[in-house]
C-alpha positions as CSV (number, residue, x, y, z in Angstrom):
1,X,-53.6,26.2,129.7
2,X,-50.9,28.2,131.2
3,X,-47.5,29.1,130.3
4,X,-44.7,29.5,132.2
5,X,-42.7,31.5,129.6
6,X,-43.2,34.8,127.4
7,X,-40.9,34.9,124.2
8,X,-41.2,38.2,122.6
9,X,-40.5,37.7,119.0
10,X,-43.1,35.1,118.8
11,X,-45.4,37.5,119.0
12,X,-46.4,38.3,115.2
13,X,-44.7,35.6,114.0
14,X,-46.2,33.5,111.0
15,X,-46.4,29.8,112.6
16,X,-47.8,26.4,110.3
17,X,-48.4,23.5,112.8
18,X,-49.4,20.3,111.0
19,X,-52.3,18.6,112.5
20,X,-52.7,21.7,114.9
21,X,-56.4,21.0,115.6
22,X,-56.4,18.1,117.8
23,X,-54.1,16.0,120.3
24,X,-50.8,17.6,121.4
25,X,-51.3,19.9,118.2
26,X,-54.2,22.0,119.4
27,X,-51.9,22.5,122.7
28,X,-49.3,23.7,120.3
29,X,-51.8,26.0,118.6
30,X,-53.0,27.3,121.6
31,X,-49.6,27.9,123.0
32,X,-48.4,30.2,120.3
33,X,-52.0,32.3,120.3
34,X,-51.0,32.6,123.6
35,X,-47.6,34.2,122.4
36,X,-49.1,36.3,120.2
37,X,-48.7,34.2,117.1
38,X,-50.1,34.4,114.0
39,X,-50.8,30.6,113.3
40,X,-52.2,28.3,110.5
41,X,-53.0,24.7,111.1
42,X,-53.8,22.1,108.6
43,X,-55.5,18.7,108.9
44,X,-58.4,16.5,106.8
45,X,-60.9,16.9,109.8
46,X,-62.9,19.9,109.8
47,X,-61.5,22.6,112.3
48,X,-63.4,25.2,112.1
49,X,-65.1,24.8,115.6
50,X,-61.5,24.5,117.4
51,X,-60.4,28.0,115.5
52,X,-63.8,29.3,117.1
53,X,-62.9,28.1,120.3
54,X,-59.6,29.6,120.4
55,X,-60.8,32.9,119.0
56,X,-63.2,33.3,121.0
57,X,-61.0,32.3,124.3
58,X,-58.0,34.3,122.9
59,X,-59.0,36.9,120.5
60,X,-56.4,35.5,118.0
61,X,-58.0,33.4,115.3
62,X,-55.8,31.2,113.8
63,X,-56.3,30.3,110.5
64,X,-57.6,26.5,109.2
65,X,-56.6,25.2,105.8
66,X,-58.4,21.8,105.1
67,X,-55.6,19.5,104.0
68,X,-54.5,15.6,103.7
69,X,-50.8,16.1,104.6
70,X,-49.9,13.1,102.2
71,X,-51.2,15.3,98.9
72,X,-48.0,16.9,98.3
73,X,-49.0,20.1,96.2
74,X,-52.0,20.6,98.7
75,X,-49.5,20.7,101.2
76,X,-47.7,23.2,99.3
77,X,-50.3,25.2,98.5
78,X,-51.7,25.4,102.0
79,X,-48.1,26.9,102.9
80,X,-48.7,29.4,100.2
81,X,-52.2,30.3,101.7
82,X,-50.5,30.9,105.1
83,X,-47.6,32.8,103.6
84,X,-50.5,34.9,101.8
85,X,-52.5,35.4,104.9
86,X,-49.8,36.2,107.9
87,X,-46.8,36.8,106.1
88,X,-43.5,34.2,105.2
89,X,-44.0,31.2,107.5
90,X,-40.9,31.9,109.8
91,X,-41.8,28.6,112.0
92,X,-43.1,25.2,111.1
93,X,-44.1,22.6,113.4
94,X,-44.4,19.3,111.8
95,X,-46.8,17.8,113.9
96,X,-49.2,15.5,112.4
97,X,-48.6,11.7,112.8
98,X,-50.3,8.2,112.6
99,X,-49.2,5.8,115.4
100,X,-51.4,2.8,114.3
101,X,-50.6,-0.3,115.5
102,X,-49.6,-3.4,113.1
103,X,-47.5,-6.6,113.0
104,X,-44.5,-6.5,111.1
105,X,-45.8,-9.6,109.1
106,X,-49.0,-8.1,107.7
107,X,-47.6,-5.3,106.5
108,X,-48.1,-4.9,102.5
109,X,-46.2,-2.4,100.5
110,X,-48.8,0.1,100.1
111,X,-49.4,0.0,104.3
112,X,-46.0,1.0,104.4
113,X,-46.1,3.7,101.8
114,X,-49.2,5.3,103.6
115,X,-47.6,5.6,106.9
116,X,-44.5,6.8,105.8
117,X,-46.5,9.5,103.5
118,X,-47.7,10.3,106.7
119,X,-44.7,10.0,109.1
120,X,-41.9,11.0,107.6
121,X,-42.8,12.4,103.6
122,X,-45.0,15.4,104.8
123,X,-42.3,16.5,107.0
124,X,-39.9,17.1,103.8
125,X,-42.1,18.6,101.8
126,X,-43.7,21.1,104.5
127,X,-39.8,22.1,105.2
128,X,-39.5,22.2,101.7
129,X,-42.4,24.1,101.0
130,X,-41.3,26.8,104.1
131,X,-37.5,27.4,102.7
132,X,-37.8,30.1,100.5
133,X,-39.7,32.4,102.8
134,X,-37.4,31.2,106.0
135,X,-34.6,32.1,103.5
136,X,-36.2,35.8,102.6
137,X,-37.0,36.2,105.9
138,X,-33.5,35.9,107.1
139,X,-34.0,32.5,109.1
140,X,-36.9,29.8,110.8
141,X,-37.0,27.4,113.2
142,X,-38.7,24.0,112.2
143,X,-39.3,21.6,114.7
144,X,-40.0,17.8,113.8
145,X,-41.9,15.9,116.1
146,X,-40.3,12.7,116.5
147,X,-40.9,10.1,118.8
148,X,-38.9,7.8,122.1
149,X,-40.6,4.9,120.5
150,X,-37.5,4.4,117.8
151,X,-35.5,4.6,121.0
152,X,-37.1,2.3,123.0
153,X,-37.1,-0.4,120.1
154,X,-41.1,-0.6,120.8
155,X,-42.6,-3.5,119.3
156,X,-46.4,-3.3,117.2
157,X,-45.6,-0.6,115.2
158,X,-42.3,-0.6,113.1
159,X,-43.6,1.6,110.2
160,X,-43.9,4.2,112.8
161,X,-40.9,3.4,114.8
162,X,-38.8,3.4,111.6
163,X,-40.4,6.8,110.2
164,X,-39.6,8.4,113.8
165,X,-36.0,7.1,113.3
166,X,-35.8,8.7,110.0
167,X,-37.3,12.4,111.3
168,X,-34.2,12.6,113.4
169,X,-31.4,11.9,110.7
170,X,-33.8,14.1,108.3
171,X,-33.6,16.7,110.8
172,X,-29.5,16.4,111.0
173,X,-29.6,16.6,107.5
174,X,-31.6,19.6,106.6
175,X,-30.0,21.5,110.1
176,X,-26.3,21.1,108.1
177,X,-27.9,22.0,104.9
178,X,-29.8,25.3,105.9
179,X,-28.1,26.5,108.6
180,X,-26.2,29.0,106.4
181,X,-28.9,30.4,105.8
182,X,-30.3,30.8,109.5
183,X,-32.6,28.1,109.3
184,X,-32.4,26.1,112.5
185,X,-34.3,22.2,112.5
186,X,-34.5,20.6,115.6
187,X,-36.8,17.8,116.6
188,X,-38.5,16.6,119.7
189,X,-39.3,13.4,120.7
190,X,-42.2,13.4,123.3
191,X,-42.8,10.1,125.5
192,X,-46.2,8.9,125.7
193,X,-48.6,11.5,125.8
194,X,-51.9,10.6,126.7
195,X,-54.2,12.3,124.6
196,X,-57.9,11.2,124.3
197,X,-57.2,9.3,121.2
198,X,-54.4,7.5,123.4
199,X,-56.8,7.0,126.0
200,X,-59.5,5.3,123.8
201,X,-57.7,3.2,121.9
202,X,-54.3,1.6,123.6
203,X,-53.6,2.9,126.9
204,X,-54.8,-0.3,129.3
205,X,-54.1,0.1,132.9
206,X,-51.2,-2.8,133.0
207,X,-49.7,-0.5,130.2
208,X,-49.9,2.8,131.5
209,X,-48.7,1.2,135.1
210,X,-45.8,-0.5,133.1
211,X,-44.5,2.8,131.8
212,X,-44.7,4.7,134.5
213,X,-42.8,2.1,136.6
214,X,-39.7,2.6,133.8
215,X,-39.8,7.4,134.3
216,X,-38.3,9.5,136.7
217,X,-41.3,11.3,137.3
218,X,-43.9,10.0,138.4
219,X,-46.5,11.4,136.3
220,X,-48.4,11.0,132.9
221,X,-47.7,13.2,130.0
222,X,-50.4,15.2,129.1
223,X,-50.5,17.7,125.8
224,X,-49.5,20.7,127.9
225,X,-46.3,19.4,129.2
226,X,-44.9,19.2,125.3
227,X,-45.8,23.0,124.8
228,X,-43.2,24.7,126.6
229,X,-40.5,23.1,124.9
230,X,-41.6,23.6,121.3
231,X,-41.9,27.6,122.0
232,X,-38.2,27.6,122.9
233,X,-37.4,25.4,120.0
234,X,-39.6,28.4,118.0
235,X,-38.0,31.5,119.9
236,X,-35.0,32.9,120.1
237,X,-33.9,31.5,123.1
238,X,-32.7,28.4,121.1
239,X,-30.9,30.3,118.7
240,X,-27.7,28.6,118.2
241,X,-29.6,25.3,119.0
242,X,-29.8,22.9,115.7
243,X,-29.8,19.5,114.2
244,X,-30.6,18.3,118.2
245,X,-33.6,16.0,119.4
246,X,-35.1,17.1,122.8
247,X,-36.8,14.3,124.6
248,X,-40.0,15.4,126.8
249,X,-40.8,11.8,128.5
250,X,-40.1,12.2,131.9
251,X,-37.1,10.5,131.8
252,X,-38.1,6.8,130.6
253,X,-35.3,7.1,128.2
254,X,-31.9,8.4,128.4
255,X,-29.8,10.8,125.6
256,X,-26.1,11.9,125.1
């Protein structure tokens, strides 16, 4: 991977990426090694080999925390572990998702429960969990990944849809709440990204033509092309930049 940007205090910083082994995560993950980051990533699979991988390609291990993302106090405690090992998490990228399909009418209670545990919970507590240190630390950036599938109105998923709705008014809310205290919350909305697990489970030809035909660019999102945006969102370049939703999808919908 390359990138087209240096940002100088992310070098050092303490950085806690949700789901940061895999998918557009491990991009992320890679991205701030690549900045000099000192970065922990949680997630239920086992990542030890991808923290290999990166140390041995970067000479910047990042450090893996086994953790279910809907176990709240795990959660916290594998913020805790970071904050012990690289100092007061200072950025927090709430990554991880579940995008499975379903129809609306087989939902059950407990199907929604899950996926929102997943898509929206984890992101409150994992900001929650990151306050204090932001606080003592004199400010943080978290960045809430969000999705253009609440804007499109997509159809086949609405637990998802209406979890990536929520991110964004959670991430107003907590950007007016904190922001005295220098803590800036953005989120970013990514278009369809075609990741292997994209790849292998939904994206049919007819589809993938379809979606194109509606972007400006001409091209498929690939994990890389979300990077570049989330280390702004992390540096101080974005700054004074809060309670916004940057869209990465090129240009399928429209914002503003």
């Amino acid at each position: 991977m390359q990138l087209d940007a240096t940002y100088a205090d992310l070098n050092g910083a303490s950085v806690f990426i949700t789901g940061g082994g895999s998918g557009i995560g491990a991009s992320l993950t890679e991205g701030f090694l690549m900045q000099g980051a000192k970065v922990t990533f949680v997630q239920r699979s086992d990542g030890t080999a991808f923290a290999d991988e990166m140390e041995a390609k970067h000479r910047n291990r990042p450090l893996f925390i086994k953790c279910d993302i809907t176990d709240v106090p795990a959660l916290k405690q594998a913020v805790e572990d970071a904050a012990a090992a690289h100092g007061p998490v200072t950025v927090l990228v709430n990554n991880a998702a579940n995008d499975k399909r379903h129809a609306a009418m087989d939902i059950t209670a407990e199907d929604w429960d899950w996926n929102q545990s997943i898509n929206l919970r984890a992101y409150l507590f994992a900001a929650q969990a990151v306050q204090p240190g932001m606080v003592a630390a004199g400010g943080g950036s978290i960045i809430n990944f969000s999705s253009i599938s609440y804007m499109m109105g997509n159809a086949g998923y609405v637990s998802y849809v209406s979890a990536n709705a929520g991110i964004t008014g959670m991430t107003r809310g907590l950007a007016r709440e904190w922001g005295p205290e220098r803590i800036r919350v953005n989120a970013l909305a990514p278009g369809w990204v075609l990741t292997q697990k994209q790849l292998d489970m939904w994206a049919t030809p007819e589809d993938l033509d379809a979606h194109l035909a509606r972007a400006c660019l001409k091209d498929h999102l690939k994990p890389e092309d979300i990077v570049g945006g989330v280390l702004f969102l992390a540096s101080n370049a974005s700054r004074m930049m809060t309670s916004q939703t940057m869209v990465i999808d090129g240009g399928v919908v429209v914002t503003g």
